[in-house]
C-alpha positions as CSV (number, residue, x, y, z in Angstrom):
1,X,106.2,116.3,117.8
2,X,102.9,117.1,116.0
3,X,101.2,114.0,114.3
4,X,98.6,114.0,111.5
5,X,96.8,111.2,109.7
6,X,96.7,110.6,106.1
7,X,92.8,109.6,105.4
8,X,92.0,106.4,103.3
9,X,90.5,107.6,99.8
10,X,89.1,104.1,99.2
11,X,85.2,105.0,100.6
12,X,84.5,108.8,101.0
13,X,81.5,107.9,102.9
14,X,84.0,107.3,106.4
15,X,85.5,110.0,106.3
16,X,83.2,111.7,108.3
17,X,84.0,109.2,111.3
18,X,87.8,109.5,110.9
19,X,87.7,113.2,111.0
20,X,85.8,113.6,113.9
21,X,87.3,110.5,116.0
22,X,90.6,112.7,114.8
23,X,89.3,115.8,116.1
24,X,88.8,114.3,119.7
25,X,92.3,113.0,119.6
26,X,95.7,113.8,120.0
27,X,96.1,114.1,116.4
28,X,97.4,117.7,114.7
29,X,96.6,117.5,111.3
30,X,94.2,115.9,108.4
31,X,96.0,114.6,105.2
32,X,94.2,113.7,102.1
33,X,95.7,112.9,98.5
34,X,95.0,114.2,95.1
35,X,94.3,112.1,92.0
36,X,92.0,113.2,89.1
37,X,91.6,110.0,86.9
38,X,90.8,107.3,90.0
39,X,88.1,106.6,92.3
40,X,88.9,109.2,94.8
41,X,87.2,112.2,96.7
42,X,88.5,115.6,95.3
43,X,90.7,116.9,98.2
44,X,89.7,120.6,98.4
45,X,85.5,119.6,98.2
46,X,86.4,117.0,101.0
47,X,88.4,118.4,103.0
48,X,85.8,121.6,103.3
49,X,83.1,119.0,104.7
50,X,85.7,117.5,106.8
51,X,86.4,121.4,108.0
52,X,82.7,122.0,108.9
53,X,82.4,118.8,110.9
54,X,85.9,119.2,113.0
55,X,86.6,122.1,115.4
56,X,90.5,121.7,116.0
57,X,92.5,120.2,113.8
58,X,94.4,121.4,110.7
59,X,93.2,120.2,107.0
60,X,96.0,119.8,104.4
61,X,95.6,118.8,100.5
62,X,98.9,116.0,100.6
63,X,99.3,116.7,97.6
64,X,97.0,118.6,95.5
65,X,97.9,118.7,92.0
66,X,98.1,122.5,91.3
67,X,99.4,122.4,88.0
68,X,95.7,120.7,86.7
69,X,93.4,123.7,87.8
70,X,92.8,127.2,86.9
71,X,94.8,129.3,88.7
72,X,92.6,132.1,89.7
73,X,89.8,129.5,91.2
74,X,92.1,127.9,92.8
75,X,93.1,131.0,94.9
76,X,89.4,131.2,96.0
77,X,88.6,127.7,96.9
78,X,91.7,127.7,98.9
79,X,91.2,131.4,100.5
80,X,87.4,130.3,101.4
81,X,88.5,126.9,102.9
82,X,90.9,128.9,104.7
83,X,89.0,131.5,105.9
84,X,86.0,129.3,106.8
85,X,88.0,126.9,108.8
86,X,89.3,129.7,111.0
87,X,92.7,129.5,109.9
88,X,93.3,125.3,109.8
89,X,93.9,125.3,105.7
90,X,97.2,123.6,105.0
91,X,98.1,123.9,101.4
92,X,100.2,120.8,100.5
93,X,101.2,121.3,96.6
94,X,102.9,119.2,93.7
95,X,103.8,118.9,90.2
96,X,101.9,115.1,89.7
97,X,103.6,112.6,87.9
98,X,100.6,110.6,86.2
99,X,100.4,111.0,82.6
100,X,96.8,110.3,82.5
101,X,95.9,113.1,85.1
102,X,97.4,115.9,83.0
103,X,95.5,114.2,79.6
104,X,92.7,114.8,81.3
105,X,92.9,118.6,81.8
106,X,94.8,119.6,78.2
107,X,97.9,120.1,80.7
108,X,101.1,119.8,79.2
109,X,103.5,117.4,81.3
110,X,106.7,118.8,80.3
111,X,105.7,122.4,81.0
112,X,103.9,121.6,84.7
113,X,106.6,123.3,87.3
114,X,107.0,125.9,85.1
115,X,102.7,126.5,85.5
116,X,103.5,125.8,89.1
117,X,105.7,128.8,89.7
118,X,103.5,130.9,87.3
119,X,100.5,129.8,89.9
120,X,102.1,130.8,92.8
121,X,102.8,134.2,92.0
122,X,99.3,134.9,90.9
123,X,98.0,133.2,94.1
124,X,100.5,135.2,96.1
125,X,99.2,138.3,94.8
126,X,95.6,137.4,95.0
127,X,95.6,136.4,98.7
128,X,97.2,139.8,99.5
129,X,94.1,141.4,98.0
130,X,95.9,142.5,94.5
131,X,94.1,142.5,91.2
132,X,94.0,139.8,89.0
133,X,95.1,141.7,85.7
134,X,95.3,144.9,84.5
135,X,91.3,145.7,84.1
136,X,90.4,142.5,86.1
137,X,90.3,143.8,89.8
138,X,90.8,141.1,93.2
139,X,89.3,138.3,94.0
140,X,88.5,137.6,97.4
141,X,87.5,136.3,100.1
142,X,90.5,137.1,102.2
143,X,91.9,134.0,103.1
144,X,92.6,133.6,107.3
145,X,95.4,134.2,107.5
146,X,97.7,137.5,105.8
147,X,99.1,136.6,102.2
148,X,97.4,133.1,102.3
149,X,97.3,129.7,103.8
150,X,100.1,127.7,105.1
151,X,102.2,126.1,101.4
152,X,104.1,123.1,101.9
153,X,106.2,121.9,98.7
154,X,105.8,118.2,97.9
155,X,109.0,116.3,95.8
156,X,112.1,114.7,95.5
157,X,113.8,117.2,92.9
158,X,116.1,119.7,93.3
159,X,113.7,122.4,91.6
160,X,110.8,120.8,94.1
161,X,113.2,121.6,96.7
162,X,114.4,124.7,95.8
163,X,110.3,125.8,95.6
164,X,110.4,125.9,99.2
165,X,112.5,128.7,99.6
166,X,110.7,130.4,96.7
167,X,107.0,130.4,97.4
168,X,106.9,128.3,100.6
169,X,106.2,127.7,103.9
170,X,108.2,124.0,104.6
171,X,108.3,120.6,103.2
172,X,106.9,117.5,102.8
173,X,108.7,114.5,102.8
174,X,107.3,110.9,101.7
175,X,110.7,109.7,101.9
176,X,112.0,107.0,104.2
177,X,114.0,108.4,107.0
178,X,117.1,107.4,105.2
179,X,116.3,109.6,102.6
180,X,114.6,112.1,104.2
181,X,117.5,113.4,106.1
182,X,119.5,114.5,103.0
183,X,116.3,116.4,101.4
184,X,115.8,118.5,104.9
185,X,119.1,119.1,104.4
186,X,118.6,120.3,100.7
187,X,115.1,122.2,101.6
188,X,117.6,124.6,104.8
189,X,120.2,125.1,102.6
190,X,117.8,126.2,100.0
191,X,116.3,128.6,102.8
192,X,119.3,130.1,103.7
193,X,120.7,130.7,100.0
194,X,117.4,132.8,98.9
195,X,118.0,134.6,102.3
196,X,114.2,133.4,104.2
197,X,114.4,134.2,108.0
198,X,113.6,131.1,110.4
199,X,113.4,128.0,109.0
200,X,111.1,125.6,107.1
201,X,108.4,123.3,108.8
202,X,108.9,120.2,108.2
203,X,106.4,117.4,107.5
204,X,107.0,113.9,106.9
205,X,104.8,110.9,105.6
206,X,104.8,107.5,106.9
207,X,102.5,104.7,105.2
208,X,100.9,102.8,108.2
209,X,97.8,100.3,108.8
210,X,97.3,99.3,112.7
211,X,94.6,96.4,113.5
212,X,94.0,92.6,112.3
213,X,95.0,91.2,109.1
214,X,92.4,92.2,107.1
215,X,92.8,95.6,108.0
216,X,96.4,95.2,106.9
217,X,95.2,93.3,104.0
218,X,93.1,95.8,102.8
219,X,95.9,99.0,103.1
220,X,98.2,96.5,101.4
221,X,95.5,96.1,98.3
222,X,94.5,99.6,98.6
223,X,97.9,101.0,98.3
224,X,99.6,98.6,94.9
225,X,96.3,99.9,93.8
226,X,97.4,103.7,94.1
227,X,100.9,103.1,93.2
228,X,100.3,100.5,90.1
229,X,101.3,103.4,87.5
230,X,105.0,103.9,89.2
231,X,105.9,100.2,88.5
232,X,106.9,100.0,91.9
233,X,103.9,99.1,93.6
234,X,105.6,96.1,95.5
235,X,108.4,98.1,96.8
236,X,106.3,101.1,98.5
237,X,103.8,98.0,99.7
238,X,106.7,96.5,101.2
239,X,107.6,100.4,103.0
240,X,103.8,100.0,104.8
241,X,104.3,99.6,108.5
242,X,101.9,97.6,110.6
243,X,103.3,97.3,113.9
244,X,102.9,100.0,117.1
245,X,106.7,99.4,117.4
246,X,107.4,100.2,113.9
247,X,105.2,103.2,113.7
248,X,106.8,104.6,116.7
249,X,110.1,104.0,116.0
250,X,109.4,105.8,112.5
251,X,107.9,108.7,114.9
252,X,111.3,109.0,116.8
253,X,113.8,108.9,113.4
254,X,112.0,111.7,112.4
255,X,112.3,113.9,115.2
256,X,115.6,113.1,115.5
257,X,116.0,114.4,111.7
258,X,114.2,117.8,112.8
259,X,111.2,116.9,111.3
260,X,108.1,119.1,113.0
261,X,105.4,117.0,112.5
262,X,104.7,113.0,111.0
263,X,101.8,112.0,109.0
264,X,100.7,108.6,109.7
265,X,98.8,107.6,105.8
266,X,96.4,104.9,106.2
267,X,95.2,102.9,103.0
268,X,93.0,100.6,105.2
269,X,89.0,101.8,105.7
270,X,88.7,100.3,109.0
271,X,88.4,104.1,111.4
272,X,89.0,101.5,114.1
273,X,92.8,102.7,113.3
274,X,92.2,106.1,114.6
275,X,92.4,105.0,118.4
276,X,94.9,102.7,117.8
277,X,97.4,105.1,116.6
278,X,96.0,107.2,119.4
279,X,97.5,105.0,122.0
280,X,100.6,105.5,120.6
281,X,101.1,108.7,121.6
């Protein structure tokens, strides 16, 4: 089982020191979220410092909001990450549900999985070195690796779902594992109906904060902070798990459920958490 950490979006000045303490670790993957209206780093600007100070592990957007950029520069931040990381881009993408987000960019709501799909075939056909438009020729750099970086398909909905099969790579899941289970099952099924050989990764996300109170007190304010807009900001506080038994145990469900690789999110600043997760495994 591969396991990742989701980095804290709270202080962008760590993130330096979680990255790198991440790097000489057992850990497989960099997470970082997406927001456009809160105080958070912009994923694809961080994640390319973060790239340029780590040697090993993968970076993944978890998830960036596609639907709220322009398509074509898009393509070429994400094929110049990718190609400058060697390789370690992991392209995590979703619809977004905040209102205020789409405000901000002139980006109609109701319309944004239709943009989505509309995205992914022009990024598809930029990566593989096709032109833009008729009269409007390619638009490198060529990213790492052939017909683009590694796509995983954030959601809960059927057509999120389904987007696997269509333009993806796998899945990730910020479900519980009583939840998860049936959308892995969704996301195969999906797979085998559109006729994909193999079979999806898959990629769960599991809200943790390891350490003394404050530590725990901080994820806990950090993350009703994030999750205010859903009116459920209780409830996914009450999900965070701050116990090495809890954590691991969360680790196991998950393989059990097929799952290829766990994302342990912390909401808490203290880097201090990066060992002690560390010793978990």
């Amino acid at each position: 089982m591969n396991v990742g950490i989701g980095l804290p979006i709270g202080d962008p000045t760590t993130l330096l020191t979680w990255a790198q303490r991440a790097d000489d670790g057992p850990f497989s993957t960099l997470g970082l979220l997406d927001r456009l209206v809160y105080d958070n780093p912009e994923p694809l600007v961080a994640l390319s410092v973060l790239a340029g100070a780590t040697s090993r592990v993968r970076v993944q957007t978890e998830v960036l909001l596609a639907p709220l950029r322009d398509t074509a520069l898009l393509a070429k931040q994400a094929a110049t990450l990718d190609r400058m990381s060697g390789g370690r881009l992991v392209l995590g993408i979703g619809v977004g549900g905040r209102d205020d987000d789409h405000r901000a960019t002139g980006i109609d709501m109701h319309t944004r999985g239709r943009r989505l799909d509309e995205q992914m075939a022009v990024m598809g056909r930029l990566w593989s070195g096709e032109p833009y438009a008729d009269g409007v020729g390619p638009i490198g750099p060529s990213p790492a690796r052939p017909g683009g970086p590694e796509i995983l398909f954030g959601g809960f909905k059927p057509a999120a779902l389904e987007r696997v099969a269509r333009w993806g790579d796998g899945f990730l899941s910020a479900a519980a594992p009583s939840w998860a289970g049936g959308l892995f099952d969704t996301v195969r099924a999906f797979w085998k109906e559109h006729g994909r050989e193999g079979k999806p990764r898959m990629v769960a996300q599991v809200n943790v904060a390891l350490g003394p109170d404050e530590v725990i007190d901080d994820a806990r304010a950090n993350m009703h902070a994030y999750y205010a807009f859903t009116g459920m900001a209780d409830r996914m506080v009450d999900g965070l798990l701050t116990t090495p038994t809890a954590v691991s145990d969360a680790i196991a469900r998950f393989t059990d459920l097929g799952a290829d690789e766990v994302m342990l999110y912390c909401y808490g600043l203290d880097p201090n958490q990066v060992g002690r997760l560390a010793d978990l495994l």
